[in-house]
NUTORMI-543455 format. One line per 10 residues: number of its first residue (from 1); their letters; for each residue x, y, z of N, C-alpha, C. Coordinates in steps of 0.02 Angstrom, whole numbers, m for minus. Each point is the difference from the previous one (the first is absolute). Layout:
<rs>
NUM = A = X:Y:Z:X:Y:Z:X:Y:Z | ...
</rs>
This chain:
<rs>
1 = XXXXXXXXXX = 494:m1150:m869:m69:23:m13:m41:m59:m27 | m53:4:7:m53:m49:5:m48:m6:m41 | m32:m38:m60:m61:28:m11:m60:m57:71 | m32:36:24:m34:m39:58:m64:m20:m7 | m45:5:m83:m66:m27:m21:27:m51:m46 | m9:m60:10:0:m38:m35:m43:13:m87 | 24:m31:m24:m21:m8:m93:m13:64:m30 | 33:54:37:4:68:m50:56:16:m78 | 44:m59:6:4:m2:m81:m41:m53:m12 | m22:m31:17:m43:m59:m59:m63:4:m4
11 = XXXXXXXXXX = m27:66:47:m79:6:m11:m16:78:m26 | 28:20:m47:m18:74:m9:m61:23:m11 | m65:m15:36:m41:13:4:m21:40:55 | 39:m28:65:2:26:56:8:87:14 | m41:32:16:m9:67:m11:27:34:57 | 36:48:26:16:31:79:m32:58:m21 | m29:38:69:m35:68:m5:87:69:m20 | 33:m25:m5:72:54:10:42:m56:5 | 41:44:m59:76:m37:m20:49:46:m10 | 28:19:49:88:45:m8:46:m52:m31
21 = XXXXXXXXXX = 29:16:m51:67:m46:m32:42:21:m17 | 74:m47:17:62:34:m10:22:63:40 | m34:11:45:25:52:43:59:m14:60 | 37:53:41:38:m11:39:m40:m2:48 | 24:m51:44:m47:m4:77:38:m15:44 | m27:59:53:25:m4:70:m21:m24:42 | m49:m47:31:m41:m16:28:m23:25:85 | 49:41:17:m8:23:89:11:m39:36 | 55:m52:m16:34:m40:41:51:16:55 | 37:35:m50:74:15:7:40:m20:m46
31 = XXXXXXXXXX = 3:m66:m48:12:m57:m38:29:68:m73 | 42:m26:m21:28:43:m50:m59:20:m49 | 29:37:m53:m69:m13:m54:m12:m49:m58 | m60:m23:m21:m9:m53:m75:m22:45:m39 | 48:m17:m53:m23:0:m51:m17:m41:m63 | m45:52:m55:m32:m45:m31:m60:m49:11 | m24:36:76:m65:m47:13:m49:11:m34 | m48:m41:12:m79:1:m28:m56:m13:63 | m38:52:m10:m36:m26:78:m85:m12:m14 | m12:m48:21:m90:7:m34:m18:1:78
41 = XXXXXXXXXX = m64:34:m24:m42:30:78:m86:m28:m46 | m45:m40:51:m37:m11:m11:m41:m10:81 | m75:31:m8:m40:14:63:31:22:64 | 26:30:m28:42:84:48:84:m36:26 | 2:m79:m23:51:m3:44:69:m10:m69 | 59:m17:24:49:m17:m20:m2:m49:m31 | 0:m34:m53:m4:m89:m23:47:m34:m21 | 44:43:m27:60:m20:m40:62:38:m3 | 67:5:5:39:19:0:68:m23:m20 | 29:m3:m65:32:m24:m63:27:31:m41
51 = XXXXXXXXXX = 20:m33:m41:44:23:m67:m42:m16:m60 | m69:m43:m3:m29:m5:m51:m60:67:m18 | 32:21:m61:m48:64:3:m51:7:m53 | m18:m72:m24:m39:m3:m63:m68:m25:45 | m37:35:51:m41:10:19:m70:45:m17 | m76:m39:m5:m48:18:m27:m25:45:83 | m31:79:m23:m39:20:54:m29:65:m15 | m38:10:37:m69:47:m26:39:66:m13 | 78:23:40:45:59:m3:65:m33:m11 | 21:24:m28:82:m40:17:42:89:m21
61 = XXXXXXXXXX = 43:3:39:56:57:2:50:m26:m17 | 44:28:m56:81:m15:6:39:51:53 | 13:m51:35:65:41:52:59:m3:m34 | 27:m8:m64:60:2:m15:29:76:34 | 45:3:11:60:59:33:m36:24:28 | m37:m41:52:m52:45:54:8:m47:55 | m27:13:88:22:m37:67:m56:16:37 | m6:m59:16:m91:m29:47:47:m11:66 | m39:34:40:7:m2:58:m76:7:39 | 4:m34:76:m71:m4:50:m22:97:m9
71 = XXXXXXXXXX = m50:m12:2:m39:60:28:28:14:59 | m5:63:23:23:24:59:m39:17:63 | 26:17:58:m52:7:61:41:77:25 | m49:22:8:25:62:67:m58:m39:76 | 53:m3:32:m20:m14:63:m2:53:52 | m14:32:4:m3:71:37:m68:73:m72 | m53:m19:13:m48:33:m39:m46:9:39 | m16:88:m9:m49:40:26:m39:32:m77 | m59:m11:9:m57:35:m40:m47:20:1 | m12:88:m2:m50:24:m26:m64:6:m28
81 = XXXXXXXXXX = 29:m39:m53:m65:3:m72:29:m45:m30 | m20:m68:20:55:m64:m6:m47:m25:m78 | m43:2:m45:m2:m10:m53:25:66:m54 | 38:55:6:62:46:m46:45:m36:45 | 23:m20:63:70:m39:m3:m11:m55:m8 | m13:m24:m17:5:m82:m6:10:21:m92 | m57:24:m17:46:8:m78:53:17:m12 | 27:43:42:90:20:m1:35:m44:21 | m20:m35:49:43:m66:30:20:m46:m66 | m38:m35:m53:m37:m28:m30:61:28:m57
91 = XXXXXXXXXX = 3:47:m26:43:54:m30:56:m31:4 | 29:0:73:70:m3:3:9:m72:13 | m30:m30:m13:m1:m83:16:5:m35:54 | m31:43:60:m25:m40:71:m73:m12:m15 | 28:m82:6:m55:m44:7:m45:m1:51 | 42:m27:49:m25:11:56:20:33:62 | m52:34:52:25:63:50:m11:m35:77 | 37:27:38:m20:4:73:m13:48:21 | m68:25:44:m24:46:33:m19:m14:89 | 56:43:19:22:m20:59:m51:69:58
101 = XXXXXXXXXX = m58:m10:m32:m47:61:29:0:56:m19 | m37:48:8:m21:73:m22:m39:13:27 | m25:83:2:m33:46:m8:m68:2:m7 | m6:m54:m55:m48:m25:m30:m34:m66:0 | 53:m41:46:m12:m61:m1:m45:m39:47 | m68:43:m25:m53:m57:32:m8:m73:m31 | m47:m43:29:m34:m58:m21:m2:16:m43 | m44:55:m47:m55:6:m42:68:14:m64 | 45:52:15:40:m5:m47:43:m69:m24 | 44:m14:53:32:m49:m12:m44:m53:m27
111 = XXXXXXXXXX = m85:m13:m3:m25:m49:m39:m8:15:m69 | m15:79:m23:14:36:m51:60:m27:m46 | 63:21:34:64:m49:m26:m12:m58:m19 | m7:m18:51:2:m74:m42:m41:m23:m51 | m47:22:10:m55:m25:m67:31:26:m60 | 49:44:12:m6:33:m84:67:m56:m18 | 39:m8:55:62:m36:m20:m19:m54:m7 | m64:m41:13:m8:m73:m28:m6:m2:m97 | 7:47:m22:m39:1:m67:61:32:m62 | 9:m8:m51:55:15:m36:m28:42:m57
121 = XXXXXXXXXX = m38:27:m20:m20:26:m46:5:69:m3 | 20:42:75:m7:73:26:81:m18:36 | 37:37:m30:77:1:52:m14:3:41 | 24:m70:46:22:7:89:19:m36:4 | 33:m12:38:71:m20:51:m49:m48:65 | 19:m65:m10:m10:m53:69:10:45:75 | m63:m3:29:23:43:44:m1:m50:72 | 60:17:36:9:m29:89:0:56:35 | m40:m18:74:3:47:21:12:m28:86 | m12:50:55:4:m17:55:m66:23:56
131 = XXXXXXXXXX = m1:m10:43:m69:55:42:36:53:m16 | m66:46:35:22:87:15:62:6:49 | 32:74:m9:44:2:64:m22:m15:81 | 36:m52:38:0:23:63:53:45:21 | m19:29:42:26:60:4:m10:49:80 | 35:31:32:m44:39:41:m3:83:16 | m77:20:26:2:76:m30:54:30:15 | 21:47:m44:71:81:19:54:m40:m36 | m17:m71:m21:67:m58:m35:m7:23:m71 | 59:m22:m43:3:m7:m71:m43:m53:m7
141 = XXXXXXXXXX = m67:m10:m62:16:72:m35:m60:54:11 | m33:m7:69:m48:53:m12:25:61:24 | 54:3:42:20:72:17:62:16:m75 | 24:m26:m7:44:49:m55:m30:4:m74 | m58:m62:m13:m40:25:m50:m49:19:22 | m10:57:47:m51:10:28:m63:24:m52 | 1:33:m78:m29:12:m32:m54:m45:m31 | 24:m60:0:m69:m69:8:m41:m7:40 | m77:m34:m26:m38:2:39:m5:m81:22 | 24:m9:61:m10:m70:24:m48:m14:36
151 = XXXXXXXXXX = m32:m75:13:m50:m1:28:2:m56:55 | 21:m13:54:10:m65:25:m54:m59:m16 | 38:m38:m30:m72:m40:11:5:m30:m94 | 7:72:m48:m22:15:m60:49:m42:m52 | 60:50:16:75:16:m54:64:m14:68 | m18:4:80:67:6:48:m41:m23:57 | 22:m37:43:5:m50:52:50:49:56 | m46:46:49:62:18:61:4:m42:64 | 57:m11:13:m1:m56:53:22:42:51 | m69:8:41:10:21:90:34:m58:39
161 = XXXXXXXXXX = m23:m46:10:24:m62:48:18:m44:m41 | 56:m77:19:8:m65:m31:m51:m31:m15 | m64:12:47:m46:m45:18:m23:16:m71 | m21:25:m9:m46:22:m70:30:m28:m72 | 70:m25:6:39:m33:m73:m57:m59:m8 | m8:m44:49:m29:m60:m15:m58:14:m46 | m35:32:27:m58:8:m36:m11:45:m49 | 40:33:m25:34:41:m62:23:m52:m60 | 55:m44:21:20:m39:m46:m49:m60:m12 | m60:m18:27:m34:m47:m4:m31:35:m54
171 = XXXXXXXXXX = m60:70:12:m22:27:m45:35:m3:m65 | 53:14:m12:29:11:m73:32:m38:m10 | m3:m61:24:15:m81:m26:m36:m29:m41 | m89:34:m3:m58:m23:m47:23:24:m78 | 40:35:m5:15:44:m78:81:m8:m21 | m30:m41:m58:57:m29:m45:83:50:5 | 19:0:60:64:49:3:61:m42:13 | 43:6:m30:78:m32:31:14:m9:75 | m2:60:26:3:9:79:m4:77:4 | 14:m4:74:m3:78:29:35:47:m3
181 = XXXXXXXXXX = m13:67:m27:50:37:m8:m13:48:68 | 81:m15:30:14:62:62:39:40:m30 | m9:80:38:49:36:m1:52:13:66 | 45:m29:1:51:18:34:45:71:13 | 24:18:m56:11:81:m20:0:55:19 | 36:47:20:m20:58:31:m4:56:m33 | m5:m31:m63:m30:57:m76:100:m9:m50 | m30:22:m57:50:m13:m66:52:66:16 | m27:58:24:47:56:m10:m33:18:54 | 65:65:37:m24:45:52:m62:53:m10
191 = XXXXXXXXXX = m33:12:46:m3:m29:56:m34:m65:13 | 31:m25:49:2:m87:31:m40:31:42 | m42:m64:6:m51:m28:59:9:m54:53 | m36:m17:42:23:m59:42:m26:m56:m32 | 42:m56:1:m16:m56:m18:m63:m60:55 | m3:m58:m38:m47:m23:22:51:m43:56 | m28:m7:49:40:m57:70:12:m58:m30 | 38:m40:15:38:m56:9:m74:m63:m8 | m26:11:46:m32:m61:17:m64:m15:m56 | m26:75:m15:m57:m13:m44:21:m22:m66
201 = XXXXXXXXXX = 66:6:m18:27:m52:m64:7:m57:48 | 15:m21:20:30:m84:20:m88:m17:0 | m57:46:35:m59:m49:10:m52:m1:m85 | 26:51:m30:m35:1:m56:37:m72:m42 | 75:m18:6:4:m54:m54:m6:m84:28 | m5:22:61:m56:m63:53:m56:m10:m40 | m46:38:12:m44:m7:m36:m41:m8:m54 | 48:20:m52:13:m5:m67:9:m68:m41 | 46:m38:69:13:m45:m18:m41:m78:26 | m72:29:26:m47:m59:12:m43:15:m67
211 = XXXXXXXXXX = m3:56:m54:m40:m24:m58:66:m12:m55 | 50:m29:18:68:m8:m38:6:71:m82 | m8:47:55:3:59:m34:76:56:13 | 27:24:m43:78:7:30:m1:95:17 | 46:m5:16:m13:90:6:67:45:m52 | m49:58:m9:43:21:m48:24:74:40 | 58:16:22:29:74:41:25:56:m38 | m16:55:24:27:62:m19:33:15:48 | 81:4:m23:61:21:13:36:33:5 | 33:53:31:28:43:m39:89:14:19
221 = XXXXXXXXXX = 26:m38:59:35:3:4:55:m50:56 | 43:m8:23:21:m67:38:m40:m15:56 | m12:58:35:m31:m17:90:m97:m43:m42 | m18:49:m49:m61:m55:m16:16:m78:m22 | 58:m10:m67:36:m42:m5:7:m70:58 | 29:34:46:m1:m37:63:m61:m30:34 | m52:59:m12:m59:m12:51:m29:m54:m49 | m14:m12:m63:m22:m62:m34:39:m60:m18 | 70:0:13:15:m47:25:m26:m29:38 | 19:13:76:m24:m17:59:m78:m35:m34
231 = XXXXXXXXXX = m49:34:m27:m61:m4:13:m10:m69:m53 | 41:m24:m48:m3:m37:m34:m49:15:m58 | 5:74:m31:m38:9:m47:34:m38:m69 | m60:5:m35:37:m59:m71:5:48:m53 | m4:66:m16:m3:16:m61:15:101:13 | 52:9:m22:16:98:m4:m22:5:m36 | m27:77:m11:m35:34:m47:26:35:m22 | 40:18:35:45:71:m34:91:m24:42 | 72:22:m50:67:m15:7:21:86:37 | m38:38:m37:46:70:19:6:28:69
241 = XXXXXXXXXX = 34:15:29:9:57:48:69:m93:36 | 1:m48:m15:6:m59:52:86:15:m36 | 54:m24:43:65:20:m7:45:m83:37 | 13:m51:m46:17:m35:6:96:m14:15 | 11:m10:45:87:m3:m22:16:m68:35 | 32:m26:m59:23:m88:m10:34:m18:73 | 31:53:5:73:m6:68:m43:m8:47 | m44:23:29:m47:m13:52:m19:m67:22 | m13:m22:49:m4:m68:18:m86:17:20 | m29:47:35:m61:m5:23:m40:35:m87
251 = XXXXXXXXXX = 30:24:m51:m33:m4:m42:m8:m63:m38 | 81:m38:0:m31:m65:m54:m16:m48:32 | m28:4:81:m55:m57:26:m74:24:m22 | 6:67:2:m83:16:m20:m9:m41:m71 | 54:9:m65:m10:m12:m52:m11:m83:1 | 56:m32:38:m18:m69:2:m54:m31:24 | m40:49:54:m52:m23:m7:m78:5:m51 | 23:65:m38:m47:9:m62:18:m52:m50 | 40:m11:m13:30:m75:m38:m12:m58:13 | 2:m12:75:m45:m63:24:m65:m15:m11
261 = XXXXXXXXXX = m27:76:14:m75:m10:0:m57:36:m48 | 71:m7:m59:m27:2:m82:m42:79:m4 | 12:46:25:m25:37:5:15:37:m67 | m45:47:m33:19:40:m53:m5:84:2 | 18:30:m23:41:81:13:m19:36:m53 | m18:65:m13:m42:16:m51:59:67:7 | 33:29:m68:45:39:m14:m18:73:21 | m47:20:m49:m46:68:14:46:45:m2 | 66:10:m45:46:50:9:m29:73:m41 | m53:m15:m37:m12:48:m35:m47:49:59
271 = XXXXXXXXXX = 6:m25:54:m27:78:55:54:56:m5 | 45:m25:8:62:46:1:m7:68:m68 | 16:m47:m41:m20:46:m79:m67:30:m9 | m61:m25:4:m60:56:9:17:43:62 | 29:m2:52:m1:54:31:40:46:m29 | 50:m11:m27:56:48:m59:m31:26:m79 | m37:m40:m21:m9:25:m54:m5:84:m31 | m37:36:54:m9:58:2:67:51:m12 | 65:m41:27:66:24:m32:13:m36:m45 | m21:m23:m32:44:m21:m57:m75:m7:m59
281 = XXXXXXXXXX = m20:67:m58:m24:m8:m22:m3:m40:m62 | 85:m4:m10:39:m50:m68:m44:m86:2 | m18:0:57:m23:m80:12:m92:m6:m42 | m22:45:m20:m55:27:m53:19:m7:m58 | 45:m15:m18:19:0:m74:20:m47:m38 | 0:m85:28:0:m41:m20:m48:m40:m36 | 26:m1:m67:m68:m32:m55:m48:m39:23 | 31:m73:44:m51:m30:6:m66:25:61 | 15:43:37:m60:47:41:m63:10:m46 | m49:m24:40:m64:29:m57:m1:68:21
291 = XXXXXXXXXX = m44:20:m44:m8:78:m6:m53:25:57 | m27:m43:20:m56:6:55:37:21:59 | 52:m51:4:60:5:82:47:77:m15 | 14:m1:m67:57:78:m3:m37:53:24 | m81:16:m10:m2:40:13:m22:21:74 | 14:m55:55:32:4:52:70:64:15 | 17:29:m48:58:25:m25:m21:75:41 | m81:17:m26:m25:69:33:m17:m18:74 | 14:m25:35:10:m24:60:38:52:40 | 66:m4:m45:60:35:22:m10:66:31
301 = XXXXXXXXXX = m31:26:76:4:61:m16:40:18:66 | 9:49:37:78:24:8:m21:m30:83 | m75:m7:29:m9:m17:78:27:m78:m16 | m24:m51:m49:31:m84:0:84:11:m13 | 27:46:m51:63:m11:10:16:12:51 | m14:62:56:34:m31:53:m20:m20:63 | m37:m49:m22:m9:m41:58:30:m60:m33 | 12:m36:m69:40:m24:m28:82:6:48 | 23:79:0:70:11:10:m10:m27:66 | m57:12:61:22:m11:83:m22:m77:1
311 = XXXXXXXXXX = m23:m39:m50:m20:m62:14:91:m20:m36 | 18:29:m23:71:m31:m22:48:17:50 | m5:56:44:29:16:56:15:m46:50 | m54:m23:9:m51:m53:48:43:m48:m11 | m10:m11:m47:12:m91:m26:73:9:2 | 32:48:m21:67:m5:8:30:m12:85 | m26:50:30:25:m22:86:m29:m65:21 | m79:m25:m15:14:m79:26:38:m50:m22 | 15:12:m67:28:m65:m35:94:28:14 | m1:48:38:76:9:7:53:19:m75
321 = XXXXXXXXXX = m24:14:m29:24:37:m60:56:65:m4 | 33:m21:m38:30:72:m33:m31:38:m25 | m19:m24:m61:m29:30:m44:m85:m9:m3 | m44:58:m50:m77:m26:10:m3:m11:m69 | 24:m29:m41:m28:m27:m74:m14:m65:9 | m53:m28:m53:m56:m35:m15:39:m67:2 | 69:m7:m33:23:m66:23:32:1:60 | 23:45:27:30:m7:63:m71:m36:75 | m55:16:m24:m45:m16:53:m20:m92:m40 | m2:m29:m48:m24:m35:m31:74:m62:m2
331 = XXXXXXXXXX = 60:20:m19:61:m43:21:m5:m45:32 | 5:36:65:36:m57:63:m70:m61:26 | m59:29:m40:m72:m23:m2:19:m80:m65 | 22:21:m35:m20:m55:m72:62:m66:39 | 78:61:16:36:m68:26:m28:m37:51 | m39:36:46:m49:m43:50:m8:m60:m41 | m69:24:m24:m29:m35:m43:27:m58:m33 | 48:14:m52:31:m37:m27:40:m59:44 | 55:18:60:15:m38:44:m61:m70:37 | m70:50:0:m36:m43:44:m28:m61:m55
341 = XXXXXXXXXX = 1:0:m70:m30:m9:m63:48:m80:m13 | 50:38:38:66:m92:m34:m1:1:70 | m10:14:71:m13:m44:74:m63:m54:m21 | m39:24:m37:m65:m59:m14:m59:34:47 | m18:41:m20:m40:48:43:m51:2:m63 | m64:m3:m6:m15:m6:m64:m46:63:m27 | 34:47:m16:11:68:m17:m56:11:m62 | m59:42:4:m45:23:m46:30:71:m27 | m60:7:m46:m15:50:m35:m38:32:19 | m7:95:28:m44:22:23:m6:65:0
351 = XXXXXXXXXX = m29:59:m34:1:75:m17:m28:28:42 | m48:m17:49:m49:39:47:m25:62:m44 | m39:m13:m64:m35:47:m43:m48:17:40 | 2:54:m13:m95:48:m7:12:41:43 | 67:21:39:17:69:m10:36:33:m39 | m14:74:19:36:43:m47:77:m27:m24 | m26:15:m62:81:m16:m53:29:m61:11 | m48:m48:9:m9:m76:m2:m43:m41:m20 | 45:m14:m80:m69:m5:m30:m37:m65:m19 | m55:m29:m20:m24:m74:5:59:m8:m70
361 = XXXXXXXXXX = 34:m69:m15:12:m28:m43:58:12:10 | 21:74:m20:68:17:m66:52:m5:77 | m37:32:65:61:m24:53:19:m47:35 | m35:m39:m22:35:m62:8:73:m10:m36 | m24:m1:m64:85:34:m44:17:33:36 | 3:64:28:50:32:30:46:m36:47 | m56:m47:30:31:m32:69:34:m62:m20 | 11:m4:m39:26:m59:m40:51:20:m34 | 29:74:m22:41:27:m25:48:42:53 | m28:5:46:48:7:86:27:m45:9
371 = XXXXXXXXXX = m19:m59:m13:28:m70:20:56:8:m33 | m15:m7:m66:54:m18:m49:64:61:16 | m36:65:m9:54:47:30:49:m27:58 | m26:m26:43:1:m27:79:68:m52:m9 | 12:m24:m60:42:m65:m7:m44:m71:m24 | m58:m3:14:m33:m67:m10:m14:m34:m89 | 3:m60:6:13:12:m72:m95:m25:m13 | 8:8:m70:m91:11:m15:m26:m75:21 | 22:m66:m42:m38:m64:17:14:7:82 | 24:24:45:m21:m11:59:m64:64:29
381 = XXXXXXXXXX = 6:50:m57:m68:37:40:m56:m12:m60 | m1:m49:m42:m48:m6:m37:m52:m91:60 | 74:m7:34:m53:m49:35:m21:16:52 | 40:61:36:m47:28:47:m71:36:m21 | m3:14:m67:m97:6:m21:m15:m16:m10 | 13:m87:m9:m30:m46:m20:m19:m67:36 | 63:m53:34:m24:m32:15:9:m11:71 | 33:46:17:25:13:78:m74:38:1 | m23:75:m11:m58:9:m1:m80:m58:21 | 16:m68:m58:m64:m18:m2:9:m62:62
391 = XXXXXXXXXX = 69:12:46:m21:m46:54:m16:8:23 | 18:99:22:m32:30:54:m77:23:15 | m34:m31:m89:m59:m10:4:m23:m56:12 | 29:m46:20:m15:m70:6:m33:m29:m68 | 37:33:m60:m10:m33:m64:45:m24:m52 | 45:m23:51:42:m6:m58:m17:m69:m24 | m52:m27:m3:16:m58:m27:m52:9:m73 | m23:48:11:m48:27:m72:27:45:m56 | 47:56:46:4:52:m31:81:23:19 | 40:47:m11:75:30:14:36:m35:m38
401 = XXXXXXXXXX = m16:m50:m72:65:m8:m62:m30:m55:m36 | 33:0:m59:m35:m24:m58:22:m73:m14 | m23:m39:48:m10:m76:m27:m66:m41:7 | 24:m55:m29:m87:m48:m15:m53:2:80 | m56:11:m28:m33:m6:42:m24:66:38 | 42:54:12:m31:47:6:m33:53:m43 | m25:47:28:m32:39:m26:12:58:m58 | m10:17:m52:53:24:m46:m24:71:1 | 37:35:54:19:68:34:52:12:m64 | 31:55:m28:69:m1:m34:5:72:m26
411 = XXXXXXXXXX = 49:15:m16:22:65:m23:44:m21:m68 | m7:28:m78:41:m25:m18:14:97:m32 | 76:m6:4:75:70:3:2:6:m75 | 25:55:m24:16:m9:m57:87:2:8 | 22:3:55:65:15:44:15:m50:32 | 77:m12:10:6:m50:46:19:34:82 | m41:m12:36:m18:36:78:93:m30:41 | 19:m49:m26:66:m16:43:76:39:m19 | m46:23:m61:67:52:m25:m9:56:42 | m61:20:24:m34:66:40:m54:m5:25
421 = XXXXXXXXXX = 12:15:54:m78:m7:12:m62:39:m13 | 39:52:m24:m25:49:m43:m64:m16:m48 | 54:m76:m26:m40:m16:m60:m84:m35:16 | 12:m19:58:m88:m4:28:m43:40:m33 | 7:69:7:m35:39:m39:m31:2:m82 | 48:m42:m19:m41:m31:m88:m10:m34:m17 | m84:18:48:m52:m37:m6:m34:m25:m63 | 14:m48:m52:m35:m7:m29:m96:m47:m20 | 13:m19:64:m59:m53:m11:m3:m13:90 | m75:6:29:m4:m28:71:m75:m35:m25
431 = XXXXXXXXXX = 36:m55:50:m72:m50:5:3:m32:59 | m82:m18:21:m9:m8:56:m69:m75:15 | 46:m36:23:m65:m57:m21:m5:m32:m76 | 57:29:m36:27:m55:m52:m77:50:m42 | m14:84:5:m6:26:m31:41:86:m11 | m13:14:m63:57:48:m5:m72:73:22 | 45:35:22:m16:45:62:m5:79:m65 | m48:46:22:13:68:m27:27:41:53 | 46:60:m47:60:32:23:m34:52:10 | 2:58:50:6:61:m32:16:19:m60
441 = XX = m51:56:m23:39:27:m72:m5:60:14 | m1:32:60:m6:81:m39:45:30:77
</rs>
């Protein structure tokens, strides 16, 4: 460990805006943990990181028997009424979100977002995002969410002909977006729809790639899997419904080529569990749930349980199951996962919130506590929300873990998260921009 500002013992005059000291730190490397650090944060960024803790600054926190770790990302975020989630986000210590389109996701909103996320004084979360869905009509998601109001043009992009990508992706090349989000998909649960053809992915990430803009896919299972291979898409949105087995030779060329071509994979196991929740009301009763999400609880009424039971039906005959309980559909998903995580596949963090019984913030924990259920141990899914996350924003060189020079994103536990990942949840202090953040209180 380092101190990395020169003359901070011999000039104690030198002031930092925020000083954590003596705390345990994890940084979202992977890298074991330090302890006993001291970290000074001055003009939002990182400055120092050491063992000297007789540091002058406008806040200083003792982290004694407490653990700083990066702020977190859900990469898979849908919102509503994105200033009440972004305060919940904010809550559970995602820093920053990916919004991979919506409902809602005009120009006008998505500029909404962002303005509020440039500013630290009102909880929010750094926000990335992508264009609207392309998509085409009777396709996921306007036929199985058929209850949205889409607008081509607005919030969804339908693609009649190839011809029309070019000048689609030119348009929404003018607005600060990562890349294009397609849906591939033939919807999350039965009933399935037809998917989009072959060719209009291969011409959409053609084109994508003359404003060096990458594409981001909705997936849902191997034959789509396949079809973005082929198409050379760079970025999944969603892991579930996809069924990986090692022994396969035409599966681990697909993987070798997501590995070649650095591609990143977004988990999203917590679809599985919001579609279940409705059986299992015990999952309401965990302390750290705000009281806002439990009472999601009157939800429960006897038409969602069972459509709960035939969506578990469902899921049990595609995924080839014995049994229909909540880890049996979520299992053979995390060892995926986990397998593809040590291939070098570079594996995010991702809840697909803002549907039912999926909630902004706290499920991300959930999906982070599947993992761990799953076999994975925590410093490897604390860097999938962190700095595996901030490549797939093309930020990691700012933001996804706590050393000099970047940006001082951080969470500091009153728990140590590698004993559990559980312990994520005690939250004692989030700051964002190397300022400390307000929590929910009620």
């Amino acid at each position: 460990m380092l101190i990395l500002i020169s003359g901070c013992r011999n000039n104690p005059e030198v002031e930092y805006d925020l000083v954590i000291k003596n705390v345990n730190l994890i940084d979202g490397t992977g890298t074991s943990i330090q302890k006993a650090v001291t970290i000074a944060i001055d003009n939002k960024q990182i400055v120092a990181i050491g063992s000297e803790s007789d540091l002058n600054a406008s806040k200083i926190i003792d982290g004694s028997d407490k653990f700083l770790m990066p702020g977190l990302f859900d990469c898979h975020v849908h919102t509503g009424d994105f200033k009440e989630d972004f305060a919940n986000l904010i809550h559970y210590g995602i820093t920053s979100i990916f919004v991979p389109g919506g409902s809602r996701c005009t120009n006008t909103y998505y500029a909404a977002m962002r303005l509020m996320s440039k500013q630290d004084s009102t909880p929010a979360p750094r926000v990335f995002h992508t264009s609207q869905h392309f998509t085409m009509e009777g396709r996921h998601p306007a036929k199985t969410y058929g209850g949205f109001n889409r607008t081509h043009g607005e919030n969804i992009f339908y693609l009649k002909d190839t011809t029309q990508i070019e000048e689609l992706v030119k348009q929404v090349a003018q607005y600060p977006i990562l890349g294009i989000k397609i849906t591939i998909e033939d919807g999350p649960a039965p009933p399935f729809v037809e998917r989009i053809p072959q060719r209009f992915v291969d011409k959409t990430v053609r084109e994508a790639s003359k404003y060096d803009l990458e594409v981001y896919a909705h997936i849902s299972d191997n034959i789509e899997l396949e079809m973005a291979v082929k198409a050379g898409v760079q970025n999944l949105v969603h892991y579930t419904g996809v069924n990986i087995d090692p022994n396969n030779n035409v599966h681990l060329n697909w993987i070798e080529t997501l590995r070649d071509q650095d591609v990143s994979w977004v988990t999203t196991l917590m679809i599985d569990k919001s579609f279940l929740y409705p059986l299992h009301p015990e999952w309401f009763d965990e302390e750290a749930m705000l009281p806002k999400y439990k009472q999601a609880k009157e939800m429960l009424n006897p038409d969602r349980v069972n459509r709960a039971k035939n969506i578990a039906e469902a899921l049990k005959y595609e995924y080839d199951l014995e049994e229909s309980t909540f880890m049996s559909f979520v299992d053979h998903h995390v060892t995926d996962v986990h397998f593809l995580y040590d291939y070098g596949i570079n594996m995010v963090l991702g809840s697909d919130t803002g549907n039912d019984f999926n909630f902004h913030g706290y499920s991300l924990h959930e999906e982070m506590q599947i993992l761990e259920l799953g076999g994975m141990k925590p410093i490897d899914i604390i860097k999938m929300g962190t700095l595996n996350a901030a490549k797939m924003m093309k930020s990691d060189d700012r933001l996804g873990s706590i050393e000099v020079g970047k940006l001082a994103d951080m969470i500091l536990l009153d728990k140590n998260p590698l004993e559990s990942i559980r312990n994520c949840l005690s939250i004692h202090t989030v700051v964002k921009n190397g300022v400390i953040q307000q929590r929910v209180t009620e």
